[in-house]
C-alpha positions as CSV (number, residue, x, y, z in Angstrom):
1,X,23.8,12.8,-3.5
2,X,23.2,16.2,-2.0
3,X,24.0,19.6,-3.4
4,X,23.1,23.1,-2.2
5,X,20.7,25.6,-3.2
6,X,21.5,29.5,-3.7
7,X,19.4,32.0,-3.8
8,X,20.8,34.2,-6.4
9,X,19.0,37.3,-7.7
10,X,18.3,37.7,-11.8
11,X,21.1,39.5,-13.5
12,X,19.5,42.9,-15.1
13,X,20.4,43.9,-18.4
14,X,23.4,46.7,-18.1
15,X,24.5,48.5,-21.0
16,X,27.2,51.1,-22.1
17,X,27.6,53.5,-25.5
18,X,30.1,55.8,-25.9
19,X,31.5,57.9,-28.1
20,X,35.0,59.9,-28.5
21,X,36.1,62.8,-31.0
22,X,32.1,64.2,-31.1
23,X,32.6,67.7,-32.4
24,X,29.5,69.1,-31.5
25,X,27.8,72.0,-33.5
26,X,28.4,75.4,-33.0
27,X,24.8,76.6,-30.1
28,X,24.9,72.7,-29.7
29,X,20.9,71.6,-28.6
30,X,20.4,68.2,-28.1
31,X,24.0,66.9,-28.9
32,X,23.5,62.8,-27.4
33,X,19.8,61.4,-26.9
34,X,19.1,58.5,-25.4
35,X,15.4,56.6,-27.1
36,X,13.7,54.4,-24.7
37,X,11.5,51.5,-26.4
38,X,7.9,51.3,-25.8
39,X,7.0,48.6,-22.9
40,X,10.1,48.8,-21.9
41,X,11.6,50.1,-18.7
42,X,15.0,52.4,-18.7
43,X,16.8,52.9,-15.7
44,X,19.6,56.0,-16.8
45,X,22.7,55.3,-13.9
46,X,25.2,57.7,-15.0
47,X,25.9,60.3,-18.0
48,X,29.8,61.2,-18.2
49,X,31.0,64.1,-20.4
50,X,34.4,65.4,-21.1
51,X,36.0,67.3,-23.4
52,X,37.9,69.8,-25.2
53,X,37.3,73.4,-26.9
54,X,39.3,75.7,-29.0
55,X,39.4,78.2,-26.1
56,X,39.0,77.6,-22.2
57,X,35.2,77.9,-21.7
58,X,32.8,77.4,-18.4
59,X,29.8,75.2,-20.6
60,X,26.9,74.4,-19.1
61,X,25.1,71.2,-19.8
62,X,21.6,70.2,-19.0
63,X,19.7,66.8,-18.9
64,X,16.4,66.9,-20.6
65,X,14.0,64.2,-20.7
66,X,11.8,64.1,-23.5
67,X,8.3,62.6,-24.5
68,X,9.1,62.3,-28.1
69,X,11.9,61.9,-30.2
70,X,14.1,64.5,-31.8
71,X,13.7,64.6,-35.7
72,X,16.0,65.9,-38.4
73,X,19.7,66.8,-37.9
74,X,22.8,64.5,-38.5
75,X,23.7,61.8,-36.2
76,X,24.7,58.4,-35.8
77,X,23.8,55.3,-33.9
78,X,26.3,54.5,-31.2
79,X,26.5,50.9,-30.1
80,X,25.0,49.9,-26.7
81,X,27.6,47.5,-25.4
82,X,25.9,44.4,-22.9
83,X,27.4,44.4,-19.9
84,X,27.5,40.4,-19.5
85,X,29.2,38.7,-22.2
86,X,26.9,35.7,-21.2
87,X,24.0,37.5,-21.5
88,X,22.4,37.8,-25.2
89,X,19.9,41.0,-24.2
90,X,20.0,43.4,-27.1
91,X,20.0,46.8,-26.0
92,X,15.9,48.2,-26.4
93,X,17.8,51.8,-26.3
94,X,18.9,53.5,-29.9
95,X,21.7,55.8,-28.5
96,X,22.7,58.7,-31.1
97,X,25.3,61.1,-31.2
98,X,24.3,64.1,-33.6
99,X,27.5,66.4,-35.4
100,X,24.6,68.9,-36.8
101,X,21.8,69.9,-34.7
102,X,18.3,68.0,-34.6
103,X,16.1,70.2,-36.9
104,X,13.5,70.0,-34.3
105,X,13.6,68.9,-30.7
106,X,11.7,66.2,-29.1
107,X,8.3,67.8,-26.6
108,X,10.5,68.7,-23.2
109,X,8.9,66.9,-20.2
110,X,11.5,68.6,-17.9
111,X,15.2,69.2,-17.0
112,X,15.9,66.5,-14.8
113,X,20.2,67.5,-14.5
114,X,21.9,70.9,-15.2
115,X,25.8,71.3,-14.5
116,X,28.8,73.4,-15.9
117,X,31.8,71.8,-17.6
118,X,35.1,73.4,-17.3
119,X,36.7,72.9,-20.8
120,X,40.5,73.5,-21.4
121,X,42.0,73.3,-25.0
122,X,43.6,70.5,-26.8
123,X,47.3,72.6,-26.1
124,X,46.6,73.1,-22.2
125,X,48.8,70.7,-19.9
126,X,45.9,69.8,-18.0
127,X,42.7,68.0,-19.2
128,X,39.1,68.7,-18.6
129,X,37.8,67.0,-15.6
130,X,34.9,64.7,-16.2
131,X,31.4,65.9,-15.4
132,X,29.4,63.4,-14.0
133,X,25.0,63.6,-14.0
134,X,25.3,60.5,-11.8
135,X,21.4,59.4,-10.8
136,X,21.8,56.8,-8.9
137,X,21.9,58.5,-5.7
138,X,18.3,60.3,-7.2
């Protein structure tokens, strides 16, 4: 009996979280964190944002990372989604997507992305185009 042997490299643990219809409050601050766990290592690929507003507006939007946690505010836990169906990893990352403003924001260690959105409105024959912090390439 003879079989072969393949190399094959471990799998790691991908996740997703989403979220569609945010209406973000007015002098939006920290409008979608992202909470790493302790001991554990987070590798951030890609953050995609689109969207709509009730007038045409240029919006910039900036990537902060943060030592501590924002606290206060109203939000709600998206769902990291695994990547591999065959793999039972639970995300280590609490994702949260806040409607009212934290009351106060985590300790800043730095802006690590800062881009401009171009939003058109919900009536205008062309959407938004995706803005893409994309860090792979970092």
């Amino acid at each position: 009996m003879s079989y072969e042997s393949q190399n094959i490299p471990p799998i790691k643990a991908s996740f997703s979280a989403a979220i569609s219809g945010l209406t973000v409050a007015n002098g939006g601050t920290d409008f979608f964190t992202i909470q790493g766990a302790i001991g554990r290592r987070m590798i951030i690929n890609r953050i995609t944002v689109s969207g709509i507003a009730t007038a045409a507006a240029a919006v910039p939007l900036t990537v902060v990372k943060r030592s501590t946690v924002d606290t206060g505010g109203t939000s709600t836990l998206q769902t990291a989604v695994n990547a591999d169906s065959a793999n039972g990893t639970v995300a280590a990352a609490a994702v949260r997507a806040y409607t009212v403003n934290p009351a106060a924001l985590g300790t800043a260690v730095g802006t690590i992305g800062a881009l401009r959105i171009i939003l058109s409105t919900a009536s205008a024959s062309v959407g938004s185009t995706p803005l893409e912090f994309n860090f792979e390439r970092m």
